[in-house]
C-alpha positions in Angstrom: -23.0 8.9 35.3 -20.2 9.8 32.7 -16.8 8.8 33.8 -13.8 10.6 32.1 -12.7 8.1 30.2 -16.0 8.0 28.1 -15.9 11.8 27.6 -12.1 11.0 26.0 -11.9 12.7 22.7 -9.0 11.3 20.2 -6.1 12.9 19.3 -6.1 13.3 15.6 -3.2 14.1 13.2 -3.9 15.3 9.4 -0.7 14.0 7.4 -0.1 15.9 4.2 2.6 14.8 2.1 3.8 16.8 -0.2 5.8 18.2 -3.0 5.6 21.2 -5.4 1.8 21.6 -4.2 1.7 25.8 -3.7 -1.9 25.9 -6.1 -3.8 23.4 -3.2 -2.0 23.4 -0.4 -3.5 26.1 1.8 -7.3 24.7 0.6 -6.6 21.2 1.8 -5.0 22.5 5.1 -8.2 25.1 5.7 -10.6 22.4 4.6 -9.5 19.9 7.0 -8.6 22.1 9.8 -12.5 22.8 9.8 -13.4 19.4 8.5 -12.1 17.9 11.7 -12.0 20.9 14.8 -9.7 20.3 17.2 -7.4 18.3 14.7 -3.6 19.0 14.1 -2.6 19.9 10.5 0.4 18.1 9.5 2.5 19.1 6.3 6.1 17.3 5.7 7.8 18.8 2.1 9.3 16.9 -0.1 12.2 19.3 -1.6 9.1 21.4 -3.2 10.5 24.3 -5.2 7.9 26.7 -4.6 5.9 28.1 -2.1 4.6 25.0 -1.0 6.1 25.6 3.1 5.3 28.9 3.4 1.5 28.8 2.4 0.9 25.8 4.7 2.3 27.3 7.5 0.2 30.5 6.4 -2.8 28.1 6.6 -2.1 26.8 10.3 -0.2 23.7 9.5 2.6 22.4 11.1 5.5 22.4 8.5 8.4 19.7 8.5 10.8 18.3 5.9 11.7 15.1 4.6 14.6 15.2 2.5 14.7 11.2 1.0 12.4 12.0 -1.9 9.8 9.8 -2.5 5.9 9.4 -1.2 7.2 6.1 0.9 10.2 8.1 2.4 7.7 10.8 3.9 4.9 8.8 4.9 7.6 6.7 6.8 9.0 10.0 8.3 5.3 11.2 9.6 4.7 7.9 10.5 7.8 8.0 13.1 7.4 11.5 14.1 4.0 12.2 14.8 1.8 10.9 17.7 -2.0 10.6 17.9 -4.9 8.2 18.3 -6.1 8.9 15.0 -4.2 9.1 11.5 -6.3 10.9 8.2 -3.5 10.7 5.2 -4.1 12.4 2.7 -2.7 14.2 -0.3 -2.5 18.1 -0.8 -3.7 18.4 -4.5 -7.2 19.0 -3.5 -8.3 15.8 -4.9 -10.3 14.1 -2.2 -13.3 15.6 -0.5 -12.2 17.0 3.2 -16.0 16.6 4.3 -15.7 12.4 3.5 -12.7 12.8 6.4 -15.0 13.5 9.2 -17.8 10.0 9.0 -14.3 8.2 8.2 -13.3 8.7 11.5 -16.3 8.3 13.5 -16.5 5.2 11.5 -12.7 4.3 12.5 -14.1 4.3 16.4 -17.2 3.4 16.5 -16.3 -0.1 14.7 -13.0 0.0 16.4 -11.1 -0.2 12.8 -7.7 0.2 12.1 -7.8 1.3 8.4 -11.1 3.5 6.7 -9.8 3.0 3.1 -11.5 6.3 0.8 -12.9 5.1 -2.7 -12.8 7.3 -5.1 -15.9 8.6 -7.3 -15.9 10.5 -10.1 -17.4 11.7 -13.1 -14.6 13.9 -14.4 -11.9 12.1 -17.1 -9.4 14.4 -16.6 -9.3 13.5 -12.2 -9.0 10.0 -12.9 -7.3 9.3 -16.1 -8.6 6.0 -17.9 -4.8 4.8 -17.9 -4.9 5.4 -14.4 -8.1 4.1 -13.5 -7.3 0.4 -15.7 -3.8 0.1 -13.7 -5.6 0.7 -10.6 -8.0 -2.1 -11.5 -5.4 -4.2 -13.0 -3.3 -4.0 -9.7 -6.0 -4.3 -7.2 -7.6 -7.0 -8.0 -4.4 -9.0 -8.5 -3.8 -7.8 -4.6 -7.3 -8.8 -3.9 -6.5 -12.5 -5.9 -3.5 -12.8 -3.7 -4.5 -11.5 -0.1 -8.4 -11.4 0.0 -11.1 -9.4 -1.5 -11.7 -6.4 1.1 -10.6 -3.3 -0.9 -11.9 -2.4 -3.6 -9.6 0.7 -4.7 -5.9 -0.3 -3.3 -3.7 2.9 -4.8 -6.4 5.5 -2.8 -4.4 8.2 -1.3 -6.9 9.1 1.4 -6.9 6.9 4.3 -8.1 7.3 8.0 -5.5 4.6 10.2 -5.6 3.8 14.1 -2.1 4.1 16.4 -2.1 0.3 16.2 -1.5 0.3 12.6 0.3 3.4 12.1 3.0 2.3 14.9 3.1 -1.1 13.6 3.4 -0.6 9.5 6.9 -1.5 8.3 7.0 1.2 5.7 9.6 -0.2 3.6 8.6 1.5 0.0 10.3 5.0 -1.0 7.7 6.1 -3.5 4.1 5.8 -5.1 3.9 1.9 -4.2 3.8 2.7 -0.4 -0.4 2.7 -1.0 0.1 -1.1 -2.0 2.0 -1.4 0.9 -0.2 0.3 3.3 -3.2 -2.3 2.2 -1.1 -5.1 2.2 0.1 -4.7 5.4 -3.1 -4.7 6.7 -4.4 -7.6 4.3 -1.6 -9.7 5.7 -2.5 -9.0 9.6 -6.1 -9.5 9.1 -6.9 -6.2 10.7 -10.6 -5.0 10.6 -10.9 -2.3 7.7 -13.5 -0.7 6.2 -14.5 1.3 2.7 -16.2 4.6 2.4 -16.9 6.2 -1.3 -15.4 9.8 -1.2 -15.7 12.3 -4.3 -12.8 12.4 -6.2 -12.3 16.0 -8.3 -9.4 17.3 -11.0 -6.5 19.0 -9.5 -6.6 23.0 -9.5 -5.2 25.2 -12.0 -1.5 25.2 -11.6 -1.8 21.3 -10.4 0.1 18.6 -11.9 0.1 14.9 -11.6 3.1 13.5 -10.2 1.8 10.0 -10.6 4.0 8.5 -13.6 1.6 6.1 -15.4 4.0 3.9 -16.4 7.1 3.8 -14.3 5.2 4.1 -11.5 2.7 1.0 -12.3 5.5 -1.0 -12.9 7.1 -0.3 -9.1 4.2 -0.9 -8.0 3.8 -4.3 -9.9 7.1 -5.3 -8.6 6.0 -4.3 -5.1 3.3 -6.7 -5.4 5.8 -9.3 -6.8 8.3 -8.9 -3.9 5.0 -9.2 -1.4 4.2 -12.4 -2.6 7.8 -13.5 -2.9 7.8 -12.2 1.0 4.4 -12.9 2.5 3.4 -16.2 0.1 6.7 -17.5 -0.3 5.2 -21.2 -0.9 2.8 -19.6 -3.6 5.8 -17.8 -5.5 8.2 -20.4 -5.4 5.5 -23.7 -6.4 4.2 -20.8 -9.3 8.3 -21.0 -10.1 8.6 -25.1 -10.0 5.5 -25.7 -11.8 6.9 -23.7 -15.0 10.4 -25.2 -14.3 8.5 -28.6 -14.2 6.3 -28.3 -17.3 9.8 -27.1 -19.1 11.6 -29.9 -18.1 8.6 -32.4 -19.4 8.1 -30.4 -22.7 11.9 -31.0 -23.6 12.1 -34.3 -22.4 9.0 -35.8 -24.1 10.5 -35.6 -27.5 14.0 -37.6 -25.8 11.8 -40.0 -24.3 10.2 -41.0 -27.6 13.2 -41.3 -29.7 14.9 -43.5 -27.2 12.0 -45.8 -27.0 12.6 -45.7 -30.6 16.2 -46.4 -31.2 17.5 -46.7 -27.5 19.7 -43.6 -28.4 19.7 -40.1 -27.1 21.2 -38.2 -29.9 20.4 -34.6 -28.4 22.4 -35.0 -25.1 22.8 -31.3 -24.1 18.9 -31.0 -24.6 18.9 -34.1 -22.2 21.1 -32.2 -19.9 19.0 -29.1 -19.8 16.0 -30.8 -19.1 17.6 -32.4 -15.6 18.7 -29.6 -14.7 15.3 -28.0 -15.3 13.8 -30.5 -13.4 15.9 -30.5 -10.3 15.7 -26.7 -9.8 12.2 -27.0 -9.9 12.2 -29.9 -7.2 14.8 -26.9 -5.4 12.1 -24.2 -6.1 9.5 -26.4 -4.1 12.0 -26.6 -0.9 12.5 -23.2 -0.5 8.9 -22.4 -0.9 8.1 -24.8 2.0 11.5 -23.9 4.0 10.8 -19.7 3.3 6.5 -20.7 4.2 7.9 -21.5 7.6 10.2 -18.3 8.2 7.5 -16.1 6.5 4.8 -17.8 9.3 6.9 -16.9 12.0 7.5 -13.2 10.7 3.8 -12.4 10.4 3.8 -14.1 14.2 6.3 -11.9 15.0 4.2 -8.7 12.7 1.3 -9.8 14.5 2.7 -9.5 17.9 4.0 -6.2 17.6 0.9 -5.0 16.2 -0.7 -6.0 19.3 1.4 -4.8 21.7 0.6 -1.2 20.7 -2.1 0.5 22.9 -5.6 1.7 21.3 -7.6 4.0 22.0 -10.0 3.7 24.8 -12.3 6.4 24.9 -15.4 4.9 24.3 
């Protein structure tokens, strides 16, 4: 017989961050309203100057602001706010394909994931820009170098998440880098994920990008950076002592070689340097081992957390 607990049903929350998105945003909230019945449409603005609020609100969505600007700051603010089983993030431009959202989820539960990352596919230049496409590569697979080789696309903006890893992300980022964050996060934590390829289509007319090739790619970089620096603290700093070291040797060879010579060092500041390079490479080494312990018992302590958050139990 069927208890009540197996005829459960998840909460699930549609997050829709955006800014100055009045050309999609009553699509995307009408296309995963009926993508995913029974699902509650959430919209936080970000300053827009348009009629971004009032046409998602016409649409049925539930309309809240976020006045830090920056992706980061709002996904942190729906993050806090909003409370469901389920989590589908994704942005209103009308990019990603509302019908991919609803197999995510049901793949989400069924294999008892906490993050269904969406890869995008497409044939159209103009949706995913080749600059776009080659710093999305670029950055992913030096993620995928650094913390393991289980996402393929890393800067995808349509995600499905669990409770568990919604309630326990950090969310530190303001801006576009929070999507490295959000994979890292669960890279780090060895969570179960899983990868489903979703079409990916140009913006509407009246859309605009708000991706900064450039600027952007380089916060992200240095989010990737400060991760390491973080999360492989022992990695960073030997990457550190080793060039430190191989300085050191390079200027020293050529002292080395005149004193055998003449049992004179005539470039004594040169000498000088080269010690000095030396020892801060033998200091580089000891905080990589002392900052390996303290980052081991913060992912303990990440760890914990993350498991002390209830999941879902309906099946």
């Amino acid at each position: 017989m069927e208890t009540s607990q197996e005829r459960k049903t998840p909460s699930i929350a549609v997050l829709i961050p955006c800014y100055n998105e009045e050309a999609a945003i009553a699509k995307v909230v009408g296309d995963f309203a009926a993508a995913l019945p029974g699902a509650t449409v959430y919209v936080y603005d970000n300053n827009s100057k348009d009629r971004t609020v009032e046409l998602a609100a016409a649409a049925g969505a539930r309309v809240y602001q976020e006045p830090l600007q920056g992706k980061g700051n709002v996904v942190r603010r729906m993050f806090s706010d909003v409370e469901a089983d389920v989590y589908v993030l994704v942005d209103g431009d009308d990019t990603y394909q509302a019908a991919s959202a609803g197999p995510m989820v049901e793949r989400l539960l069924t294999e008892r994931l906490d993050m269904m990352n969406g890869t995008r596919v497409t044939n159209i230049a103009a949706a995913y820009r080749p600059g776009h496409r080659i710093g999305n590569s670029v950055l992913s697979g030096l993620v995928r170098w650094m913390f393991g080789s289980r996402v393929t696309d890393m800067l995808s903006g349509y995600r499905v998440f669990s409770r568990r890893f919604v309630k326990s992300f950090p969310a530190l980022s303001s801006g576009f880098e929070t999507e490295t964050e959000l994979t890292i996060h669960a890279l780090e934590l060895s969570m179960p994920i899983g990868e489903m390829e979703t079409r990916y289509k140009d913006r509407p007319e009246g859309g605009a990008s708000k991706l900064r090739t450039y600027s952007d790619g380089l916060r992200i970089l240095r989010t990737i950076v400060m991760l390491v620096k973080d999360e492989r603290p022992l990695m960073f700093f030997s990457v550190a002592a080793a060039i430190l070291f191989v300085t050191a040797i390079g200027m020293s060879v050529p002292i080395f070689v005149e004193f055998y010579r003449t049992h004179l060092v005539p470039r004594f500041p040169t000498a000088i340097l080269a010690t000095g390079l030396m020892l801060l490479s033998f200091l580089s080494l000891a905080c990589g081992l002392i900052l390996d312990s303290v980052a081991r018992g913060r992912k303990e302590i990440k760890r914990m957390i993350y498991l002390s958050v209830p999941v879902w139990q309906g099946r």
